[in-house]
MARTORFI-780186 format. One line per field, with one value per residue (C-alpha): residue in one letter; z, x, y. Coordinates in steps of 0.02 Angstrom, whole numbers, plus 50000, padded with zeros to 5 digits. Layout:
type: (A, ...)
pz: (Z, ...)
px: (X, ...)
py: (Y, ...)
END
This chain:
type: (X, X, X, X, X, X, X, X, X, X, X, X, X, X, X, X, X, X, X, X, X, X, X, X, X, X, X, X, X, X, X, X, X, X, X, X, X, X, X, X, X, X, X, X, X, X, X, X, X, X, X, X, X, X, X, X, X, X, X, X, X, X, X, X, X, X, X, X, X, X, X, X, X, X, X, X, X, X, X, X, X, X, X, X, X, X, X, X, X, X, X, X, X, X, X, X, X, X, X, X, X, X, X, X, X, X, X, X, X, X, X, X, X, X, X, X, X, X, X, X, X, X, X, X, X, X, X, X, X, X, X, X, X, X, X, X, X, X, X, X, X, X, X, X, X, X, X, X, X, X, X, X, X, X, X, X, X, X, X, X, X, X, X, X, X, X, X, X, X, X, X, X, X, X, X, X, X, X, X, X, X, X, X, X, X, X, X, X, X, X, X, X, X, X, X, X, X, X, X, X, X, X, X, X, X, X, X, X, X, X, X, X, X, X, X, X, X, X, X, X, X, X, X, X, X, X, X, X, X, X, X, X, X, X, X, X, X, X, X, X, X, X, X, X, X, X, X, X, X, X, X, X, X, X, X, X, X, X, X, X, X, X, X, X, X, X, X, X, X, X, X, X, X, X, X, X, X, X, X, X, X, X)
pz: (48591, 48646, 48822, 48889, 49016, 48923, 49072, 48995, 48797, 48682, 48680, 48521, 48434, 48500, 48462, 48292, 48279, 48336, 48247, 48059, 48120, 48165, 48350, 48507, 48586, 48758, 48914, 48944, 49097, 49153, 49114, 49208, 49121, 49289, 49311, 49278, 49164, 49026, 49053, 49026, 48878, 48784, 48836, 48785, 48615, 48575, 48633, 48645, 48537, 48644, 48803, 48733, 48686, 48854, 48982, 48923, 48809, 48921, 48987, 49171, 49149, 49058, 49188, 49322, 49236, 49209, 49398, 49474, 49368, 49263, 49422, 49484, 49303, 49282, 49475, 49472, 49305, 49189, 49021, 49044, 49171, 49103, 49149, 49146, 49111, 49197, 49131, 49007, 48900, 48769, 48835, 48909, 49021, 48908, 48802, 48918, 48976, 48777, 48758, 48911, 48819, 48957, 48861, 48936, 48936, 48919, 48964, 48976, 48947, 48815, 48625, 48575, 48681, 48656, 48467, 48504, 48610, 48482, 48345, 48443, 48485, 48337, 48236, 48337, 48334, 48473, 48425, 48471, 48636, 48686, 48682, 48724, 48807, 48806, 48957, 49118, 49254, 49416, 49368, 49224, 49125, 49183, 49237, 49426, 49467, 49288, 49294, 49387, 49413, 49364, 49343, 49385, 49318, 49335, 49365, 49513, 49553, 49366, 49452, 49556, 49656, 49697, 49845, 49744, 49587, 49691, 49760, 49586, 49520, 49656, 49618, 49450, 49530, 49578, 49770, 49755, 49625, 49615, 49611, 49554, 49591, 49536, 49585, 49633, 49839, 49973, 49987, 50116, 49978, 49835, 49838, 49760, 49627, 49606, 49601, 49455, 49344, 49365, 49273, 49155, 49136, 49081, 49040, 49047, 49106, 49195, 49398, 49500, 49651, 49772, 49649, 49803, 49904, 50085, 50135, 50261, 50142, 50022, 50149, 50199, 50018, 50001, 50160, 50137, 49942, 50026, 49946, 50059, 49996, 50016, 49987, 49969, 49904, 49738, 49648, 49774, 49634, 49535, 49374, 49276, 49309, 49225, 49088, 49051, 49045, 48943, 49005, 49041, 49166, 49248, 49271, 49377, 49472, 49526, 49569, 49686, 49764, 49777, 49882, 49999, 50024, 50081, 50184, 50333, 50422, 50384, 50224, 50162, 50171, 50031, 49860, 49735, 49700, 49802, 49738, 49779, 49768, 49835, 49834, 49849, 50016, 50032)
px: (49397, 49310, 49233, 49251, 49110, 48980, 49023, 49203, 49157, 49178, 48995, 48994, 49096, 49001, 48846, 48900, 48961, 48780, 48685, 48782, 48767, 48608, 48648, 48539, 48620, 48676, 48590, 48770, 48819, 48857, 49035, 49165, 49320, 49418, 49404, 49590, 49546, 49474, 49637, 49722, 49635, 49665, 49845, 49898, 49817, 49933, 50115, 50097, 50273, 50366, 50298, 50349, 50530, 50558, 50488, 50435, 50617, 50732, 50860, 50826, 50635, 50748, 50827, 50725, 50605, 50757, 50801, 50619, 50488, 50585, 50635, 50441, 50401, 50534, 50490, 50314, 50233, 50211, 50151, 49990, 49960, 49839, 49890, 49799, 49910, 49805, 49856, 49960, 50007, 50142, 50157, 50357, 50281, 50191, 50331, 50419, 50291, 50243, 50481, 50441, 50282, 50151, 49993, 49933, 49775, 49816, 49703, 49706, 49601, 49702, 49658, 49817, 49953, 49850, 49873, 50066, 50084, 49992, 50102, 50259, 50253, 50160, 50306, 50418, 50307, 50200, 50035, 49945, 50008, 49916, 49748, 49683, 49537, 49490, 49434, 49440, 49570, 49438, 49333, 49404, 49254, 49326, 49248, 49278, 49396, 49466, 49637, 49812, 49917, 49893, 50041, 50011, 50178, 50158, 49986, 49889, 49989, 49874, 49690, 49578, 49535, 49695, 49613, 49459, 49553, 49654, 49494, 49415, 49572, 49591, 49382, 49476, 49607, 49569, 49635, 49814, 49807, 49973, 49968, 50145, 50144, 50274, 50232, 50308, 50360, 50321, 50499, 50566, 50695, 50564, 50590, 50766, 50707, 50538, 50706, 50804, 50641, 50628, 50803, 50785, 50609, 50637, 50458, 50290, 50131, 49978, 49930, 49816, 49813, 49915, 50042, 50167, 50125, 50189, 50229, 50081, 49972, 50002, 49979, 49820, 49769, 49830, 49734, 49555, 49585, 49618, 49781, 49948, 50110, 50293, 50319, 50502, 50581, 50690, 50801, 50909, 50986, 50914, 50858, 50953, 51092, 51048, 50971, 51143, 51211, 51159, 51023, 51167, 51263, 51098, 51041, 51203, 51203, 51011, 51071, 51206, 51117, 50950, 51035, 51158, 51038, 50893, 51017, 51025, 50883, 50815, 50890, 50798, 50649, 50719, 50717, 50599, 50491, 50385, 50377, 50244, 50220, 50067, 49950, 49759, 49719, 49562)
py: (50392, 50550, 50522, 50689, 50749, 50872, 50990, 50979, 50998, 51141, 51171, 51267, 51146, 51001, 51061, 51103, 50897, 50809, 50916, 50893, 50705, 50699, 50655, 50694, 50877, 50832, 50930, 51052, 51103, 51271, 51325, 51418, 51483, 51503, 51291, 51246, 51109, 51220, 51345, 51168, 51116, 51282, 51290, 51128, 51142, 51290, 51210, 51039, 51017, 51123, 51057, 50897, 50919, 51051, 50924, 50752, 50742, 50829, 50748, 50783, 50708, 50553, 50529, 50543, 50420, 50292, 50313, 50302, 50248, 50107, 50001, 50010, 49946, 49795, 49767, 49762, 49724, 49590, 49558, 49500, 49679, 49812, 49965, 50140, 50297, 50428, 50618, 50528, 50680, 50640, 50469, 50460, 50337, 50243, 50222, 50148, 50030, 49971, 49934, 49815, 49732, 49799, 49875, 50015, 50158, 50338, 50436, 50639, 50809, 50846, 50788, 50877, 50795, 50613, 50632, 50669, 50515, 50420, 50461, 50450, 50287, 50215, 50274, 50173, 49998, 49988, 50075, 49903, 49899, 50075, 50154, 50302, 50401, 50583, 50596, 50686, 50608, 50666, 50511, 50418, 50317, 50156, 49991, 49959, 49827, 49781, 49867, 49785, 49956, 50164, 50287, 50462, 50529, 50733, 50715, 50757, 50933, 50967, 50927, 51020, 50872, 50774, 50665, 50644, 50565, 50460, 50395, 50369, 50276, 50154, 50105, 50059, 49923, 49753, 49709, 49708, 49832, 49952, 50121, 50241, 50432, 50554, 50759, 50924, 50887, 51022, 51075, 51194, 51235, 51251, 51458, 51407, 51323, 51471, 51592, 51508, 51497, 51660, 51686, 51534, 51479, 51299, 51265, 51326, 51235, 51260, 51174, 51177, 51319, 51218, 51127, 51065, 50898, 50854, 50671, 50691, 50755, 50610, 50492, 50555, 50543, 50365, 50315, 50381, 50287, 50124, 50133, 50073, 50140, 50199, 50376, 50444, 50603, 50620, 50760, 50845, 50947, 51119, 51038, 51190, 51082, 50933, 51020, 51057, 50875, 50731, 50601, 50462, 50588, 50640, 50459, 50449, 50608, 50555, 50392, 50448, 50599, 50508, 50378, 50476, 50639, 50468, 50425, 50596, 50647, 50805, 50818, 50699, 50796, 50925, 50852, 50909, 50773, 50644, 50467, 50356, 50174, 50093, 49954, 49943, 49835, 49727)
END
């Protein structure tokens, strides 16, 4: 389902599709070709595959999920929980959520990467446990109220309005609703890992001007949302490394360093990716 924002439409293309159908031409808005989410659109429609099988099916981004999202998931959510998968892209997470019986909503900009996901996991048996939404993540074209949880998983470092979209997705949650957020963290040792993609550029991909997030500025997101959470940091180790090893090894090694590196003050604050876990409050 197509529910895309005229603003956000291939007007040409569009315009080309209502009037062959005989459809009223939507009122368009004014474009701009420096807004991130049309440079995303057209970039994921050309390397969707390889963006898949560099990020989504490495072993690192296996791991990581195994060590950080799955626990949330077998913690947290039930059966009978509708979940939204906003900026779902291939659908990893999805995936992961339809193996546990959990139906969920994917939504992204991207037509490309939801037809992957689609096909994906409806070759393995669980197309009628998803659905998806073209959409835009800023303000997803949900009812208020009607969803239990939402995974951002690589999400918000991709959207001009991070705070914005976190307020829009907890409208979406009844009281109690959960919320799980995965992103790029506001390292001091970030230049390290800027460095080593300079020499091996594991993937490509396209964020938004100020990619990195800070504990405080999470929190400060997750408070003006209503949202209450636990944020903590993850991946202590270049991801070079375990691009090297296989998905079983790196669930270890992320285990281990996760929990030790948690462990000393200061340190603590280095790993490469924030994890957030919250809750809507009344």
């Amino acid at each position: 389902m197509d529910l895309l924002p005229p603003s956000l439409r291939n007007r040409r293309v569009h315009e080309e599709f209502v009037v062959r159908h005989g459809l009223p031409v939507p009122a368009f808005e004014q474009q701009s070709n420096t807004d991130i989410r049309f440079v995303q659109i057209d970039f994921f429609k050309k390397c969707v595959d390889i963006y898949d099988r560099k990020v989504s099916d490495s072993t690192f981004y296996k791991a990581l999920n195994k060590v950080t999202f799955f626990p949330w998931v077998r913690k947290n959510l039930r059966k009978t929980d509708n979940v939204i998968n906003l900026g779902c892209g291939t659908g990893k997470q999805m995936l992961m959520l339809a193996q546990e019986g959990i139906p969920s909503l994917g939504i992204d900009i991207s037509e490309e990467m939801l037809l992957c996901a689609y096909k994906k996991i409806k070759a393995l048996g669980f197309g009628e446990l998803v659905d998806f939404i073209i959409a835009d993540a800023l303000n997803p074209p949900l009812k208020n109220e009607s969803f239990k949880a939402c995974v951002l998983c690589s999400t918000l470092h991709h959207l001009p309005d991070p705070q914005g979209t976190l307020a829009n997705i907890a409208k979406k949650l009844r009281v109690g609703g959960l919320v799980y957020i995965s992103d790029p963290h506001k390292s001091p040792l970030r230049f390290i890992f800027d460095l080593m993609m300079r020499v091996w550029r594991l993937y490509d991909e396209e964020g938004n001007k100020n990619p990195l997030i800070s504990r405080r500025q999470m929190a400060e997101w997750l408070s003006k949302a209503g949202l209450k959470g636990c944020i903590r940091i993850s991946t202590y180790l270049p991801p070079h490394l375990m691009y090297l090893l296989s998905t079983q090894t790196n669930t270890v090694i992320l285990k281990v360093s996760d929990y030790v590196f948690n462990q000393i003050p200061v340190i603590k604050n280095l790993g490469g990716v924030i994890i957030t876990e919250a809750v809507k409050v009344g």
